[in-house]
Each structure stands twice: as structure tokens, then as C-alpha cells.
N, C-alpha and C positions, 0 to 999 in steps of 0.2 A: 460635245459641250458647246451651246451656245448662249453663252451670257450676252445682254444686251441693255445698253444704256441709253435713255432717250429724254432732254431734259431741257432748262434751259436755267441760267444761274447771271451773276449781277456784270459778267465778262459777256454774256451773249445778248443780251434780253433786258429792255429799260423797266424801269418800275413799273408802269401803265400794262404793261404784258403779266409779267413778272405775278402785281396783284389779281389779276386776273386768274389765272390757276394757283392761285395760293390755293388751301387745302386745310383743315380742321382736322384736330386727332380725332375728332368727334364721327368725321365723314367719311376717315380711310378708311373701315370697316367695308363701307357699303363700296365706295371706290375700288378696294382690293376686290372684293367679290367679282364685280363689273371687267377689272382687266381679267382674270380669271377665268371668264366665261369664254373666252378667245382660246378655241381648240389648240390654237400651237402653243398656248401659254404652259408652261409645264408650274408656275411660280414667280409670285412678283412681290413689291416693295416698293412704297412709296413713300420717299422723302422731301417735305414740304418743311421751307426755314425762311427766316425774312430775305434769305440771298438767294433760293435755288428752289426745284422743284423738280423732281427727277421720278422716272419711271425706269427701279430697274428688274430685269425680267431673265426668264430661260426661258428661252422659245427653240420651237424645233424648226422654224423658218426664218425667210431674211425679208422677210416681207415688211408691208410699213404697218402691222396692228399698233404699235405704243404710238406711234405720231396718231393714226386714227383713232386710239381709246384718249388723247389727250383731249384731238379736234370734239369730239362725238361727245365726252364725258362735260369740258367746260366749257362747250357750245361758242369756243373761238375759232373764226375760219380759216381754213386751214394756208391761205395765202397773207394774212398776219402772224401766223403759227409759223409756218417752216422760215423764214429767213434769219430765227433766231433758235431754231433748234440744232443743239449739239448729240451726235449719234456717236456711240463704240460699239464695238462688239469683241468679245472674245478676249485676248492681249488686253487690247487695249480697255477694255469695259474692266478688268480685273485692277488695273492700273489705276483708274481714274477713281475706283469704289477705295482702293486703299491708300489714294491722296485727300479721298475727301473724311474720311474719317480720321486720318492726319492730319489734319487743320492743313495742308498742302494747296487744297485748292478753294480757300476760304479769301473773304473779303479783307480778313486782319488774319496774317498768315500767324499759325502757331494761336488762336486763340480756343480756348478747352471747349465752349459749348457745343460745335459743332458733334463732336464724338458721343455726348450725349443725346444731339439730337438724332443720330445715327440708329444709337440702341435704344431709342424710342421707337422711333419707327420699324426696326425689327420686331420688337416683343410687338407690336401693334398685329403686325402681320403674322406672324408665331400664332398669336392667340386667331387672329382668322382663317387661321389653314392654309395661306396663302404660300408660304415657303416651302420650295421644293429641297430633299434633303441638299441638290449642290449648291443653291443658294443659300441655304442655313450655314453647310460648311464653308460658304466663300465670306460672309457679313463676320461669323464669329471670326475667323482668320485676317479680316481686316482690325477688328476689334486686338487682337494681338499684336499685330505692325503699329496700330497707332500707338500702345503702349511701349512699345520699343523705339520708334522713332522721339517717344519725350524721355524717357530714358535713359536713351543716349546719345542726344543732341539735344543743344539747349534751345531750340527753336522756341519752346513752349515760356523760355523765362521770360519775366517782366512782357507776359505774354497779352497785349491791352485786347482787349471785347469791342463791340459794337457800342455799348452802353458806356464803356469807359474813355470812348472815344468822345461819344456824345456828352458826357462831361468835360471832356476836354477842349470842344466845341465851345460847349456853354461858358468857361474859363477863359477861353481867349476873348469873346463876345464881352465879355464882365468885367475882364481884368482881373476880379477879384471875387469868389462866391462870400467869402464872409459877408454878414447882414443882407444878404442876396435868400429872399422866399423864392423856392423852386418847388413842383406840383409834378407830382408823378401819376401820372393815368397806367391804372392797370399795375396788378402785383404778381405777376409770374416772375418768370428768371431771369428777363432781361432788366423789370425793375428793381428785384433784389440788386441786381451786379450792379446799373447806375446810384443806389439808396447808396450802397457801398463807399463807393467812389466818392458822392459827393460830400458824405462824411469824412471820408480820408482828408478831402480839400477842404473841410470846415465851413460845409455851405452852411447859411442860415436857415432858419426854417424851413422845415419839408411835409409837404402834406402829399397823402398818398389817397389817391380814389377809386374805385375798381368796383366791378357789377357785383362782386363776392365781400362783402364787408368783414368778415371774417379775416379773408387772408390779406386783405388791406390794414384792419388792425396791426397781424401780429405782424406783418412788413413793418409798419409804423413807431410797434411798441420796440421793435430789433434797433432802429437806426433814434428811438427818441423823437421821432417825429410825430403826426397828427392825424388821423385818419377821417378822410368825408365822407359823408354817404353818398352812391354814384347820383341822388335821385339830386345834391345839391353843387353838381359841378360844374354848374355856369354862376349861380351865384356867387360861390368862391373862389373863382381861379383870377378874376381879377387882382385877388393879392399875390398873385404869383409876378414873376421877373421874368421865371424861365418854367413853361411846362413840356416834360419830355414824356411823349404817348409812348407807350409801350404795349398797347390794349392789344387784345387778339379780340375785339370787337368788329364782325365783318362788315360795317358802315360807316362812314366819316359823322366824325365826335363835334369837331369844331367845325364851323361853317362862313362863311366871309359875314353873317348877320350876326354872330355870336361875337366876331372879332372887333364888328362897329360898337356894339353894346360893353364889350370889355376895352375899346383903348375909351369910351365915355367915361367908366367909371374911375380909368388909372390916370383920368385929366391926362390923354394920350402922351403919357409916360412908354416907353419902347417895351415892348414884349415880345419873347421869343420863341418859338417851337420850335423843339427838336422830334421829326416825328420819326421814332421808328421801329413802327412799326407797319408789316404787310397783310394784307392791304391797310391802305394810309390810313389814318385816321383824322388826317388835320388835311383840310380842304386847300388844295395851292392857288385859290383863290384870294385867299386872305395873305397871301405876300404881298397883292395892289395893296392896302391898307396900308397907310405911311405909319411906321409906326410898330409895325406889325411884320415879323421877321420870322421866314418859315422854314427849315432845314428837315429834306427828308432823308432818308437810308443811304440815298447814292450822291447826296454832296459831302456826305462825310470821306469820300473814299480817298481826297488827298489826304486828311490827314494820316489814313491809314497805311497809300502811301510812303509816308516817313516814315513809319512803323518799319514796316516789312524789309526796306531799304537797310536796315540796321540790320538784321539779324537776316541778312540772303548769306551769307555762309555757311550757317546753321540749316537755314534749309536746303543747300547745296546740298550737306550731309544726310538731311533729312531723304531727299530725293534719290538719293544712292540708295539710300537702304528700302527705301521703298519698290526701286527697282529691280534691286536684289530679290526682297521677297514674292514679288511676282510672278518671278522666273522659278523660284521654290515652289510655289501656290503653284504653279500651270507645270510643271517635273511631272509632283506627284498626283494630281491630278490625271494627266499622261498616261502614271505608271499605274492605276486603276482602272486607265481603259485595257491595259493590255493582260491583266491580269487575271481577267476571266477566259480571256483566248489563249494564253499560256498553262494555266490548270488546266482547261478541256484537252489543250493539246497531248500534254502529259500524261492525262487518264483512259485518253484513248489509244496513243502506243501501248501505256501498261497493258490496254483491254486486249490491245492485238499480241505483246506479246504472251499474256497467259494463256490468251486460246492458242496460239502454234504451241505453247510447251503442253500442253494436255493433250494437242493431237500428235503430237512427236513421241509422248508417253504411251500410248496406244499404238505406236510399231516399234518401238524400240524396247518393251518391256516392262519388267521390273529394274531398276536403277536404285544403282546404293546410295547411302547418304553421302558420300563424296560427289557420286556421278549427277546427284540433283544440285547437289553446292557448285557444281561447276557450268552446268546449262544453265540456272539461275544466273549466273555471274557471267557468264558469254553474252546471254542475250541481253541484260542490263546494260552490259557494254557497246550492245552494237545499239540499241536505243539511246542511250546517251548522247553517242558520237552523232547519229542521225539528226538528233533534236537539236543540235547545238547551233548547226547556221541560222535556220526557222528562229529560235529563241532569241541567240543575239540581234538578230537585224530587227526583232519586234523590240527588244532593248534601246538600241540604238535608234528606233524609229521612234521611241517614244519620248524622244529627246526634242523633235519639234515636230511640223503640219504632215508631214508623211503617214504620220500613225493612223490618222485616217481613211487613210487610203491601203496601206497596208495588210489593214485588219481584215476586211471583207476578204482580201486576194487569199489570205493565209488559213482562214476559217472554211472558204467555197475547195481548196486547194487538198483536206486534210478533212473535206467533211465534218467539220464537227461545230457547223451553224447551231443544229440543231440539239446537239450532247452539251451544252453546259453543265460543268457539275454543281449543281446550285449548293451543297454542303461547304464544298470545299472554295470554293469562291467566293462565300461567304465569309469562311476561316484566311483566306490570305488577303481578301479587301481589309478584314480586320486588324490585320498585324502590319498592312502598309498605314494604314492611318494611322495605326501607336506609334508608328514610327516616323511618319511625316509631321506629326500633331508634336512632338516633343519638344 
């Protein structure tokens, strides 16, 4: 098993990087393919969020192909690339894939989208053939921890988002949203969850924009708010106080000319942006504009900060248990490497000892049914006893990094590289994963 994590997220890698390898659900398709084509890739998975962008993979080497499928795919070179690239492998890759679908190693620790964005990015990769079966079994098994870790730790309560942060930005900025017009670019999830919000606080007017008019209505008609058409959003946004982009639009929205033309029309009344979305949408040019106040992704992160600060006990707990299951996930995993070396072994004593008792029956006669009940049960027994040190120590090896090593020693040892019993190894992989799956 080699699982391998290569990525970079909002603790390694500044915005400027960061939107650079952002990624489109639109584009993983052809992405996953791409990493795929890399001989050692057995299987991969790409996860692209306003925080993080990650390449994770089973590869049969230790070699650099996901730094090079990163370099080579979003044609950043690779001496701005590695000083901000985070590597795992193995352990540790298993670890990091079941914190981050925890909200564990998120920007607003305990907030839910992430886990969603998780099993987005799986089914993306499901449907492109890209998952190797250990990879399907290691994402769904994290899908499992994150559900236990909200469960049973309150990490997840009064658990704020990115977007309700960015409300809580725009509140401190305002003092007050009542009679406050606020403009939301873009109607996917991270809008819905600020629309939310800002009704919770009783903002005033809300007008909602987005290239899909459609889903900017029914966003609009949910919160009572107003929807524009994208073709009229510089006309409009003037009446805004505070617009927070959320667009998954790959090009900046607003631009320092737009910003001159809208503090005109507001008789250079203060306007705010909160951008966040990756890549930016709102030009940080337009912060020179007196007048004109620009907040992307990564100055929110004091307040989020304060967040997290409250509720480190709960992730404490959180962190236990995720460690826990780690160590369960990499057991039994373990115990499915040794379990095709453990059947073969088994079926090839049986095979040695039924041929000695058919050749022993050919000098010794005819034998009654006592005298077969009893050579049956001798030789059973001296095979038992035989198998039992081999068996245990592959038990015990399968307990940590030895089993690798192991296996080859005991398979070349007992001949039986080549005797898999594919039936029956089929039958007891089966019944270890009902039982590890439970």
C-alpha cells in the first residue's frame, strides 16, 4: 500500500499560488485522466476548495509524478511550486485524508462544507474510473470518521463557515446590517450559507447575481431578496454597502476601473468587498481606492482564529478519534495483505498432506474406518502445530511496517508465490472487510 498526498492548502500556500491551481468540477474529469496516465498511478483524486488543492493518489513508487502532474498540468514552475508543497505518504496520507474530511484540518475548524466537498470530489472521480478499489475503500472509511467524529464531539456545534464568517466581517465593518444593501455574486453554496446568515442578522436588501439566472432567482426568492441579471452587475452594484463574490467565475469580476465608476455613482460613500471566492474575483487593486475596502479568503482567518480557539477541546477529542481510526483503517488493511499468504499457506500443507496420506495408503493397505479417522487426525495435527509459528509471526507482523518484509520471506520460504488460492482468498478478503467495515 502506497497512499500518497501531495497538495497545498491556506497553512502552506498564499492566495496568489493557491488560485493558480484552483480546478473546476468541470475540468477534473480530464485532470484525473491526465494524472492516470502515470504508470505507477494505480488511482487518484482531486480535491480543489477555496482553501486547499490536493492530489491524492496510490502509486506503486516514491518517486515525484504528483509534484510533476501538478508542475506540468497547471504549467507553474516548479521552483514557485515546491516551497509550498505538503507531501504524506502511507500513515501519515491516511491521517491527513481523515482530518480533512473532519473539518480537522479546515480554515474554520468543525465547519460541514468541507465533507461535502470531499464526496464531491469522489463521485467526480468514481464516475472517471479513476479510483483504485484501496482508494474507494480508504475516502468511503474517512466519510465514516468524519461522521463519528460530529457525533461525538461537539467540534461541528455553532460550527461558523467561511461565508458566515464573511458576514461577520461585513457586521463588524457596519456595526449594524439592518438598512445595510448587500450584493451577492454567484449563487452556489457558499452564497446560499452567506444569504443565510445575513438574514439571520436582518441585513437590508439583498440582491443576488450569478451567470445562471435561474439559480440566482430561486437563491433570491429563498431569502426575499432580488435577483439581477449577471449581464447588469456593474450597473447595479453601486447600490450595494457590502458585495461578497462568491462566483466560481475563473477571471476577476471587479476591476480598479469599475471601482472608480462605482465609488462616482455612491458620491464616494465606503464600499466593501468581501471576496471569497478562488480564484479572486475582486481585483486587490481596487483597495488603493479611498473609499473602496477589499477582504479576500485569507484576511478573514483571524476571525476564524477566534472561532477555533473556543472549541480546541472538542477538537482535541476530535483528534483522538481520528487517530484511533487510522490505526483501525491501516490493522485491517494489514490484515488483507497477509491473508492471501495465509490461505495459500494453508492449502498447500493440506495439498502435501493429502498426497503423503494416498501414498502411505498404497503401502499400508486397506484401512478401516477407525484407522483413516485416526491418520486424518494425526496428520491434521502435526500440520496445525507446524503452521502455527509461520501464521502467528505473519499475525503479529501485520500489526506494523515488518509485514512487508515478511511476506515475500515466507511466501519464497514455503513456495507458494506462485499457488494463490484465488477462490478462497477471495472468500476470506470478504469476511475480513464485513468485519472490519462494521
Amino acid at each position: 500500500m502506497n497512499i500518497q498526498v501531495i497538495g497545498v492548502n491556506h497553512h502552506s500556500a498564499p492566495l496568489e499560488l493557491r488560485e493558480k491551481l484552483a480546478i473546476s468540477e468541470r475540468q477534473l474529469p480530464e485532470a484525473l485522466t491526465q494524472l492516470c496516465r502515470h504508470p505507477a498511478v494505480a488511482g487518484g483524486m482531486i480535491l480543489s476548495t477555496c482553501n486547499r488543492v490536493e492530489v491524492i493518489a496510490e502509486s506503486a513508487s516514491e518517486g515525484a509524478e504528483l509534484c510533476n502532474f501538478l508542475h506540468n498540468y497547471f504549467g507553474v514552475p516548479l521552483p514557485d511550486l515546491q516551497p509550498h508543497l505538503y507531501e504524506y505518504r502511507r500513515r501519515d496520507a491516511i491521517h491527513h485524508i481523515f482530518r480533512v474530511a473532519s473539518s480537522l484540518d479546515s480554515m474554520v475548524v468543525g465547519e460541514p462544507q468541507i465533507l461535502g466537498q470531499v464526496k464531491e470530489a469522489y463521485a467526480i472521480a468514481r464516475a472517471a474510473g479513476a479510483m483504485s478499489p484501496l482508494l474507494d475503500r480508504l475516502l468511503t472509511r474517512s466519510f465514516a470518521v468524519a461522521k463519528k467524529v460530529r457525533t461525538e464531539t461537539s467540534v461541528g456545534s455553532s460550527a461558523v463557515s467561511v461565508a458566515s464568517v464573511a458576514v461577520e466581517l461585513a457586521q463588524e465593518m457596519l456595526g449594524s446590517l439592518a438598512n445595510k444593501c448587500v450584493y451577492l455574486v454567484g449563487a452556489g453554496e457558499m452564497s446560499e450559507l452567506a444569504a443565510r446568515h445575513l438574514r439571520a442578522r436582518r441585513a437590508g436588501s439583498i440582491f443576488v447575481s450569478s451567470r445562471n439566472y435561474d439559480r440566482a432567482t430561486q437563491l433570491a426568492q429563498s431569502i426575499h431578496g432580488k435577483a439581477v441579471h449577471y449581464e447588469e452587475i456593474y450597473e447595479t452594484c453601486a447600490l450595494a454597502d457590502i458585495v461578497i463574490s462568491a462566483s466560481a467565475a475563473p477571471h476577476i469580476i471587479f476591476r480598479r476601473e469599475h471601482g472608480e465608476r462605482l465609488l462616482a455613482r455612491r458620491r464616494n460613500r465606503p464600499m466593501f468587498f468581501i471576496d471569497i471566492s478562488v480564484p479572486r474575483t475582486v481585483d486587490p487593486e481596487m483597495n488603493r481606492l479611498e473609499g473602496i475596502f477589499v477582504y479576500d479568503i485569507d484576511d478573514l482567518q483571524q476571525t476564524v482564529a477566534e472561532h477555533t480557539a473556543k472549541r480546541r477541546k472538542e477538537a482535541e477529542r476530535a483528534e483522538a478519534i481520528v487517530a484511533a481510526e487510522v490505526e483501525r483503517f491501516r490493522s485491517n488493511l494489514q490484515t488483507l495483505d497477509i491473508v492471501p499468504t495465509i490461505v495459500s499457506l494453508q492449502q498447500r500443507m493440506e495439498n502435501i498432506r493429502k498426497s503423503e496420506i494416498a501414498r502411505a495408503r498404497s503401502r499400508l493397505g486397506r484401512l478401516s474406518v477407525e484407522q483413516e479417522a485416526a491418520l486424518d487426525a494425526i496428520t491434521r495435527s502435526i500440520v496445525n502445530k507446524l503452521m502455527h509459528s509461520p501464521i502467528s509471526a505473519l499475525k503479529t507482523a501485520a500489526r506494523d511496517e515488518e509485514v512487508g518484509t515478511l511476506l515475500p520471506v515466507v511466501e519464497r520460504l514455503f513456495d507458494i508465490a506462485e499457488t494463490k488460492a484465488a477462490d478462497s482468498v477471495a472468500g476470506a478478503i470478504q469476511n475480513v472487510l464485513n468485519v472490519s467495515s462494521a
